[in-house]
Jmol script that loads the backbone (N, CA, C; Angstrom):
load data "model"
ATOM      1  N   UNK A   1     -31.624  21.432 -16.742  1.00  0.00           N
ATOM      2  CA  UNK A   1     -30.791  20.281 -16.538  1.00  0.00           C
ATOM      3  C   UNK A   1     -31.675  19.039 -16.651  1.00  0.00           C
ATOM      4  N   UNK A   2     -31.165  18.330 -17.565  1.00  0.00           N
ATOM      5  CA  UNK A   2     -32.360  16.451 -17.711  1.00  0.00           C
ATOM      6  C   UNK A   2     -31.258  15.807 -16.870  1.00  0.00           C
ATOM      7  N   UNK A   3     -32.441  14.791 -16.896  1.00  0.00           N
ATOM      8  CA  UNK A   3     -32.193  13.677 -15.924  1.00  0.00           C
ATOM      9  C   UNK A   3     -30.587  12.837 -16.578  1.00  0.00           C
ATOM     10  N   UNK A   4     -30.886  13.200 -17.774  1.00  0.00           N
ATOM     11  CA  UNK A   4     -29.181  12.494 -18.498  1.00  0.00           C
ATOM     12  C   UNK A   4     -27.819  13.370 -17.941  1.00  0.00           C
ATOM     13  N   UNK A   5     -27.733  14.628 -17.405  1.00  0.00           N
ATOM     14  CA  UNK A   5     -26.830  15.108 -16.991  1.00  0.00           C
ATOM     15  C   UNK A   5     -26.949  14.793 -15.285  1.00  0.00           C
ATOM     16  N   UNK A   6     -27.832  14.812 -14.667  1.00  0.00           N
ATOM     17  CA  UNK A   6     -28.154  14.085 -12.910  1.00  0.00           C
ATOM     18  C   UNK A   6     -27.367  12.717 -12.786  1.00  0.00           C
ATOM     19  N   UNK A   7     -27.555  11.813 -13.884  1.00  0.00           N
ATOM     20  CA  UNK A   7     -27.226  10.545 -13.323  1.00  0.00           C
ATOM     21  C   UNK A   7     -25.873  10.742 -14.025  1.00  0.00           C
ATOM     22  N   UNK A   8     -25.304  11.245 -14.826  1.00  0.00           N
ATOM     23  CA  UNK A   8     -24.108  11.289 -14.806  1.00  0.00           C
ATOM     24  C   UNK A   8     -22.882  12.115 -14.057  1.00  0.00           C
ATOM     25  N   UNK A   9     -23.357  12.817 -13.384  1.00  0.00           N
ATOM     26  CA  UNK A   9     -23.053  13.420 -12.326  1.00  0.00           C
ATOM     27  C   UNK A   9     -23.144  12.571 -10.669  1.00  0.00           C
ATOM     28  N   UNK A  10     -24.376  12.053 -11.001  1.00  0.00           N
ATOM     29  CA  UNK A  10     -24.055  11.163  -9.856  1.00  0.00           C
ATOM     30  C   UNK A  10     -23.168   9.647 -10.444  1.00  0.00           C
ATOM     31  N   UNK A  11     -23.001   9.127 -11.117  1.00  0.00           N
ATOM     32  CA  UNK A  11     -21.654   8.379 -11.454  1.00  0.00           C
ATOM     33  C   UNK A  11     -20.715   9.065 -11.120  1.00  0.00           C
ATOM     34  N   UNK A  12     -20.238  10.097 -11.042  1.00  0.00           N
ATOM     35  CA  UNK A  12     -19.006  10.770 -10.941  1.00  0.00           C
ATOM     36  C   UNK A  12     -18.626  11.039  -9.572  1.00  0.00           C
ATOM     37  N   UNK A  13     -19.715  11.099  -8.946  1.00  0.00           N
ATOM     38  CA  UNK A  13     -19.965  11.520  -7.159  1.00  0.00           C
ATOM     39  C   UNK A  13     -19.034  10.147  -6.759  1.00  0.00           C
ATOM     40  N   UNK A  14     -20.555   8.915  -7.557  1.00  0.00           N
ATOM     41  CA  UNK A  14     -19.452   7.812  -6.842  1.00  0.00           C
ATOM     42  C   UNK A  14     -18.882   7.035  -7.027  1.00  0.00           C
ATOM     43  N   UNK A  15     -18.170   6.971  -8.063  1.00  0.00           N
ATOM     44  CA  UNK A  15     -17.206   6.773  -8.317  1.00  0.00           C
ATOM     45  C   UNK A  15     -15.768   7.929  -7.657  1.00  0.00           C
ATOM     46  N   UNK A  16     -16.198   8.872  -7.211  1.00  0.00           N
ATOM     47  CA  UNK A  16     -15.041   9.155  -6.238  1.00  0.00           C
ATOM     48  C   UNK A  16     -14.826   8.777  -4.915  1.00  0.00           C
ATOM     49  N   UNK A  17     -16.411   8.584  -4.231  1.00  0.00           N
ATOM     50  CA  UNK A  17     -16.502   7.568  -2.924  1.00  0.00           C
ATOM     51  C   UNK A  17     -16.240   6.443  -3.249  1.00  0.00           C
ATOM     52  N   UNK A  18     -15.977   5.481  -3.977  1.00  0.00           N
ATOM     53  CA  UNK A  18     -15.706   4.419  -4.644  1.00  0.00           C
ATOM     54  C   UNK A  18     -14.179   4.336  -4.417  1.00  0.00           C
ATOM     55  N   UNK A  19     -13.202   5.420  -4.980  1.00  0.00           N
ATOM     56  CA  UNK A  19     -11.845   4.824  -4.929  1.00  0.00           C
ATOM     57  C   UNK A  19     -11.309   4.715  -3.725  1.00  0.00           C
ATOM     58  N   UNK A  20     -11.998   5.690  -2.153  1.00  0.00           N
ATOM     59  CA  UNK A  20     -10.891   5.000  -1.181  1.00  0.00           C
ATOM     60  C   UNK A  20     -11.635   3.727  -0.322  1.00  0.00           C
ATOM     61  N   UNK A  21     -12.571   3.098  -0.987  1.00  0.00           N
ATOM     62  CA  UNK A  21     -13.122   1.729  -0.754  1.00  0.00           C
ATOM     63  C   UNK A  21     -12.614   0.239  -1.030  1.00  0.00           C
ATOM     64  N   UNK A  22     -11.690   0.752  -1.862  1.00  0.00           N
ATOM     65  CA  UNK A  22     -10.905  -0.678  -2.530  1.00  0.00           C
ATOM     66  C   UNK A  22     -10.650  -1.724  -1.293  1.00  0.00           C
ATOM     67  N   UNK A  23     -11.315  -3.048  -2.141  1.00  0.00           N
ATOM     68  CA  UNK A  23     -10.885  -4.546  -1.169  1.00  0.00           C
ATOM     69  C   UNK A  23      -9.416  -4.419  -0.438  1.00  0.00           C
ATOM     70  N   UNK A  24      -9.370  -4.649   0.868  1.00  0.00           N
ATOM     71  CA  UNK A  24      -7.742  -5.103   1.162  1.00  0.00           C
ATOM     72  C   UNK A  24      -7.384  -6.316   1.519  1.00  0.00           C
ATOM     73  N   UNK A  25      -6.237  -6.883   0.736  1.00  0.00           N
ATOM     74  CA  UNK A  25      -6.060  -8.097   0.730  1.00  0.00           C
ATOM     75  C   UNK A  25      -5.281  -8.112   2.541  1.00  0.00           C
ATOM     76  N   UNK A  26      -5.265  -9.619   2.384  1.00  0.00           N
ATOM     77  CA  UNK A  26      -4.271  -9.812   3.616  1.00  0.00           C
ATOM     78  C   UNK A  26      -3.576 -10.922   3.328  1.00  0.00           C
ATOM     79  N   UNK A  27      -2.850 -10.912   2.065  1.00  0.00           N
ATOM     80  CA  UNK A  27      -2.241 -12.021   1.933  1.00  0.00           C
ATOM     81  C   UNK A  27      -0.507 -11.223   2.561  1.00  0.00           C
ATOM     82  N   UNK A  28      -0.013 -10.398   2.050  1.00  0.00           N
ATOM     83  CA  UNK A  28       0.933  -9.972   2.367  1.00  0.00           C
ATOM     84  C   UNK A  28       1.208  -9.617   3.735  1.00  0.00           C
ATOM     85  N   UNK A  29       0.102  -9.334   5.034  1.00  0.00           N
ATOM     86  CA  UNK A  29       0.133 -10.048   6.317  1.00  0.00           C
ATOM     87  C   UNK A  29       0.436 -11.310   6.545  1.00  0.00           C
ATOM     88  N   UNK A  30      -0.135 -11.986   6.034  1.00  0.00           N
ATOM     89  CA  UNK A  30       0.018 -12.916   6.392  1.00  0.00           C
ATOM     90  C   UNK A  30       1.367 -14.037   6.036  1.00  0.00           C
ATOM     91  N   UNK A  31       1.463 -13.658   4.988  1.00  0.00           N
ATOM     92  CA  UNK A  31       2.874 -13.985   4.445  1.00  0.00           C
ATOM     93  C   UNK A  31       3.927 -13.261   5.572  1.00  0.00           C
ATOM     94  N   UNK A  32       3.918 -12.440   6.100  1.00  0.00           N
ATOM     95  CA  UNK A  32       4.878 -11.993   7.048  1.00  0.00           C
ATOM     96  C   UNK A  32       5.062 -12.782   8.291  1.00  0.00           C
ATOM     97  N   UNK A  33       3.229 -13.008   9.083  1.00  0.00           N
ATOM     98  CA  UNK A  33       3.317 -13.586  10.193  1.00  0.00           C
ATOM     99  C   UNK A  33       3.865 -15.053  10.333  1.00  0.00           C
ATOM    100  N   UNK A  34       4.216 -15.121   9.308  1.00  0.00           N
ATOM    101  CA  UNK A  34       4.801 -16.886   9.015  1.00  0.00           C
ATOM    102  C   UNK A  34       6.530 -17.034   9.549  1.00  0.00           C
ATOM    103  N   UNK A  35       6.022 -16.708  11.461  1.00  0.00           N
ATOM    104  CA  UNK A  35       7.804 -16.734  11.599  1.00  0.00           C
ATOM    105  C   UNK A  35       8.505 -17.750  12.429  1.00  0.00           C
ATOM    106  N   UNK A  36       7.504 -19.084  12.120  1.00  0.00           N
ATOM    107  CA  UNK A  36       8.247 -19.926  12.879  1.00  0.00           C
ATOM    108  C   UNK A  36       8.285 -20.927  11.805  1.00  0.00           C
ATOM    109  N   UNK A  37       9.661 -21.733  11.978  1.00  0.00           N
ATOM    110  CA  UNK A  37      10.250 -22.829  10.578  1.00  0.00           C
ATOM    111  C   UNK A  37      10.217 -24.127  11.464  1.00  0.00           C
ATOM    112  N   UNK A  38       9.722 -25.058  10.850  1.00  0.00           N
ATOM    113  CA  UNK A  38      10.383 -26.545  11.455  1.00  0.00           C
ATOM    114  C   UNK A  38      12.100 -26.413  11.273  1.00  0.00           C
ATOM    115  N   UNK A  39      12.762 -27.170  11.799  1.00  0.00           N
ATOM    116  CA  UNK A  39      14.319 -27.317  11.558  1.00  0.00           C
ATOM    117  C   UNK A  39      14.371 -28.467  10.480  1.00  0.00           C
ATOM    118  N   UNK A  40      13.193 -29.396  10.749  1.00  0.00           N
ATOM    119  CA  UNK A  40      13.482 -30.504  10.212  1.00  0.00           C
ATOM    120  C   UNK A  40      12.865 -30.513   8.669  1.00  0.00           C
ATOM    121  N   UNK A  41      11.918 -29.930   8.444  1.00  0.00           N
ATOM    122  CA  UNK A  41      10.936 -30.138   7.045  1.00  0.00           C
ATOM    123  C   UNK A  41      10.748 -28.333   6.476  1.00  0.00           C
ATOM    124  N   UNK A  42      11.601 -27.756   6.964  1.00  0.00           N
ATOM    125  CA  UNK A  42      11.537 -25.886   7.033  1.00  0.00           C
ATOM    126  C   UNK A  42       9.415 -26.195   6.924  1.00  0.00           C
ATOM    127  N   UNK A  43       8.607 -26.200   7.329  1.00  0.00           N
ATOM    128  CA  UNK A  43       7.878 -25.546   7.102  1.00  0.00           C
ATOM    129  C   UNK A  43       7.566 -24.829   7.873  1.00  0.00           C
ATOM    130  N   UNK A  44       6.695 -23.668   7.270  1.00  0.00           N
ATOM    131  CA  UNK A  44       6.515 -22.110   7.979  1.00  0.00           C
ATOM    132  C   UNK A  44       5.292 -22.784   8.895  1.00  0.00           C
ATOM    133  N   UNK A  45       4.921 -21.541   9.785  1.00  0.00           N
ATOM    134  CA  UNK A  45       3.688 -21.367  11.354  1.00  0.00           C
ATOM    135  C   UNK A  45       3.571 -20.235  11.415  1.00  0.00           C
ATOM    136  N   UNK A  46       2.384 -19.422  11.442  1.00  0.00           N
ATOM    137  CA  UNK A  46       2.624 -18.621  11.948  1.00  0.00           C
ATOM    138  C   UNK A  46       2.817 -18.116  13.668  1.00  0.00           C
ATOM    139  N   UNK A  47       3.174 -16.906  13.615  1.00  0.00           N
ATOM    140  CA  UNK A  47       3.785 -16.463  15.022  1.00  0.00           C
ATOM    141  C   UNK A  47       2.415 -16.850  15.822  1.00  0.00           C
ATOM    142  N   UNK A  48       1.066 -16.975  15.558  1.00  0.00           N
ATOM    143  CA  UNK A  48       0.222 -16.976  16.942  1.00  0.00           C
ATOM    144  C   UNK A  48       0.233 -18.926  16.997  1.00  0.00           C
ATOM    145  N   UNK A  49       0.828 -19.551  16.423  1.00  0.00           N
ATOM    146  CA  UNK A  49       0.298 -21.016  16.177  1.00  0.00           C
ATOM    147  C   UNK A  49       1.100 -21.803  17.622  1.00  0.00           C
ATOM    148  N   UNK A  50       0.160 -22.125  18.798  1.00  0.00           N
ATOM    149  CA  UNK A  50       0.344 -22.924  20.070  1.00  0.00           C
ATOM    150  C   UNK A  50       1.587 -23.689  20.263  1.00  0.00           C
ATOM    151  N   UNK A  51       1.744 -23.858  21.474  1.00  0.00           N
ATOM    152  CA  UNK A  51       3.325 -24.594  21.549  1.00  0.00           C
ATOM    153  C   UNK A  51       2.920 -26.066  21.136  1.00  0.00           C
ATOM    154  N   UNK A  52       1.618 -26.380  21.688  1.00  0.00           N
ATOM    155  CA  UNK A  52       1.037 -27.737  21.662  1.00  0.00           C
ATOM    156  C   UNK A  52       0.754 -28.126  20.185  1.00  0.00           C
ATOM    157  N   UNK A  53       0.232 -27.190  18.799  1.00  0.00           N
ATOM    158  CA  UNK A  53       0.088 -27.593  17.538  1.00  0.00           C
ATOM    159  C   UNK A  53       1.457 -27.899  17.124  1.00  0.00           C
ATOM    160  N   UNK A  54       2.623 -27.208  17.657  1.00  0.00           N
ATOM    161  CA  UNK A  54       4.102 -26.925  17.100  1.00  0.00           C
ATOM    162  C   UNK A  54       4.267 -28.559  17.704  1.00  0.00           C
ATOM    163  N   UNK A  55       4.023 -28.861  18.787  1.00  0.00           N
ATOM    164  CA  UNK A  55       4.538 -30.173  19.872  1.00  0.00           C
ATOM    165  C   UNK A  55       3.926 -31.541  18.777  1.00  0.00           C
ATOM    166  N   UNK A  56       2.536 -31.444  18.607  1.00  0.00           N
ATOM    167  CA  UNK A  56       1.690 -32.479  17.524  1.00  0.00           C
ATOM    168  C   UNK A  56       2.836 -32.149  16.107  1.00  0.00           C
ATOM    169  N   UNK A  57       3.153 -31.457  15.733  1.00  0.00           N
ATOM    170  CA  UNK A  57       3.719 -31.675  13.984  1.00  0.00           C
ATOM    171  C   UNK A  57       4.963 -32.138  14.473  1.00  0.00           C
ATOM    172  N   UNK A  58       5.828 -31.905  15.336  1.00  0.00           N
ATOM    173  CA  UNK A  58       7.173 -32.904  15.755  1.00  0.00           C
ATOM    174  C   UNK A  58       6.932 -33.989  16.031  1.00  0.00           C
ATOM    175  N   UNK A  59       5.874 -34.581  16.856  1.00  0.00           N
ATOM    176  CA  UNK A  59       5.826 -35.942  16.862  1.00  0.00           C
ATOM    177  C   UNK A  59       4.967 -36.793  15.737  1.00  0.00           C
ATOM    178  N   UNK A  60       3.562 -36.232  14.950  1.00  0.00           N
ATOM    179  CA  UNK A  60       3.477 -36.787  14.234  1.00  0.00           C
ATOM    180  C   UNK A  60       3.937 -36.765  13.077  1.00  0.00           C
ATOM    181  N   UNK A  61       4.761 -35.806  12.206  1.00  0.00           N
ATOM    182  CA  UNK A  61       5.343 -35.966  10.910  1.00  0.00           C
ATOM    183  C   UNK A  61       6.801 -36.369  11.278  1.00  0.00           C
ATOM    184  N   UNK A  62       7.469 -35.961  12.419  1.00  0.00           N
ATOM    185  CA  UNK A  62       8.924 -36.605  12.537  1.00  0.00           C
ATOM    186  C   UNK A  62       9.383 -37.491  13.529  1.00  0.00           C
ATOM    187  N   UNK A  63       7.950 -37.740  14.151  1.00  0.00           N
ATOM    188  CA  UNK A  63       8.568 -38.748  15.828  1.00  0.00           C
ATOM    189  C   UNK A  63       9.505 -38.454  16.312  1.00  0.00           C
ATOM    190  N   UNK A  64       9.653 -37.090  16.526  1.00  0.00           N
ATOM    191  CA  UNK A  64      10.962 -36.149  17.233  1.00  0.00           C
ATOM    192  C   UNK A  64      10.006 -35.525  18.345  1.00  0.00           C
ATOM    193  N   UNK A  65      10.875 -34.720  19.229  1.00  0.00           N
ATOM    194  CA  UNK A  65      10.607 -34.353  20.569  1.00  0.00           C
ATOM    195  C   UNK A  65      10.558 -32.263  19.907  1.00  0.00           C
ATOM    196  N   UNK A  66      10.006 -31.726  20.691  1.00  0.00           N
ATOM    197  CA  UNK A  66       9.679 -30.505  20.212  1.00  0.00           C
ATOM    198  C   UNK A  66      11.175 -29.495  20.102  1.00  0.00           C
ATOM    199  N   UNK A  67      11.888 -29.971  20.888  1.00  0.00           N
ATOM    200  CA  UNK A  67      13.797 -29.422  20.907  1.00  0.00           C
ATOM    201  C   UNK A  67      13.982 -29.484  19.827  1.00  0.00           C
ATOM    202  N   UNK A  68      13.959 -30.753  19.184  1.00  0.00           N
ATOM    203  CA  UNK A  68      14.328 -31.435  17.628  1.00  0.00           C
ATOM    204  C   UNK A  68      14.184 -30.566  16.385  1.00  0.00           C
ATOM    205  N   UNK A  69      12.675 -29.548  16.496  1.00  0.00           N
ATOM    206  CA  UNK A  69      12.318 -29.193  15.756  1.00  0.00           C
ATOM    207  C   UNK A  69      12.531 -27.621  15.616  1.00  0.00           C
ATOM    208  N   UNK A  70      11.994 -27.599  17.117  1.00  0.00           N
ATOM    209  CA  UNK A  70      11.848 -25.912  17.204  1.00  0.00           C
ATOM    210  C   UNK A  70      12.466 -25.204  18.233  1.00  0.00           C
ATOM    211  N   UNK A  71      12.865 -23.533  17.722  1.00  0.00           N
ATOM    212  CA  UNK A  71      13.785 -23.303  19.114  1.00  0.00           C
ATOM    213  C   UNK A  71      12.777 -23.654  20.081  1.00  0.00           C
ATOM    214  N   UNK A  72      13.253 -23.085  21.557  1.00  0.00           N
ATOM    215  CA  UNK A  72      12.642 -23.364  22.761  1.00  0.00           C
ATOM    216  C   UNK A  72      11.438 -22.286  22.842  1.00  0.00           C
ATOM    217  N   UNK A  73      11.810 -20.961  22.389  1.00  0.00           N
ATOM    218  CA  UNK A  73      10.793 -20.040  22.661  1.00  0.00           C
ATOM    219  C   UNK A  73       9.447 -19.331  21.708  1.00  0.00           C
ATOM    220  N   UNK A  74       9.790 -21.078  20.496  1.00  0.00           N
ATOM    221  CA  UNK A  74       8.706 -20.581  19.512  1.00  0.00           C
ATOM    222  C   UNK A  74       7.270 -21.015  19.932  1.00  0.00           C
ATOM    223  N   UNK A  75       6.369 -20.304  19.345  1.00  0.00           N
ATOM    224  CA  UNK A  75       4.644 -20.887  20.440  1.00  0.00           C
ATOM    225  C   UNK A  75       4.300 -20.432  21.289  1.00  0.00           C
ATOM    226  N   UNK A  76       3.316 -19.849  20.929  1.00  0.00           N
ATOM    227  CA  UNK A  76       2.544 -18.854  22.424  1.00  0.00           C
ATOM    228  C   UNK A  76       2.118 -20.138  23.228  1.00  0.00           C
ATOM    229  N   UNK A  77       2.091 -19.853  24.235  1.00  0.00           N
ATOM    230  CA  UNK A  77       1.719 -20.817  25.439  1.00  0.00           C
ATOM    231  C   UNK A  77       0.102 -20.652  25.602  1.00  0.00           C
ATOM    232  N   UNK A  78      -0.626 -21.610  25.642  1.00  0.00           N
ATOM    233  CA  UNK A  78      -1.802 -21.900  25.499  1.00  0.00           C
ATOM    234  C   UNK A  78      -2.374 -23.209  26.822  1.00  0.00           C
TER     235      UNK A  78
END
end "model"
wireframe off; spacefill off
backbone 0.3
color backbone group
């Protein structure tokens, strides 16, 4: 056996440890966790984003009160 049949054999090794290594994205997480909407401008938040960041985008993009915008029970409490 030469060294030309070894290293092609080891390509083959790993390249089978290779396929259950594949990158995982997390865009399609994250696209999910996006479950809170303004009322006023629909934009998305995701579910972990503070009552207080949710409280700052009602008053500074709409000079509205946080009712205005969002139900009552969106925003982890922080």
């Amino acid at each position: 056996m030469g060294n030309g049949n070894r290293a092609a054999q080891k390509r083959e090794r790993n390249a089978a440890k290779a396929k259950g290594s594949e990158p995982k994205s997390q865009l399609k997480s994250n696209a999910a966790a996006l479950t809170i909407k303004c009322k006023t401008c629909f934009q998305s938040f995701q579910s972990t984003t503070s009552r207080k960041m949710l409280t700052e985008h009602a008053s500074n993009k709409h000079t509205k009160n946080f009712e205005d915008c969002f139900n009552a029970d969106d925003g982890i409490v922080k």
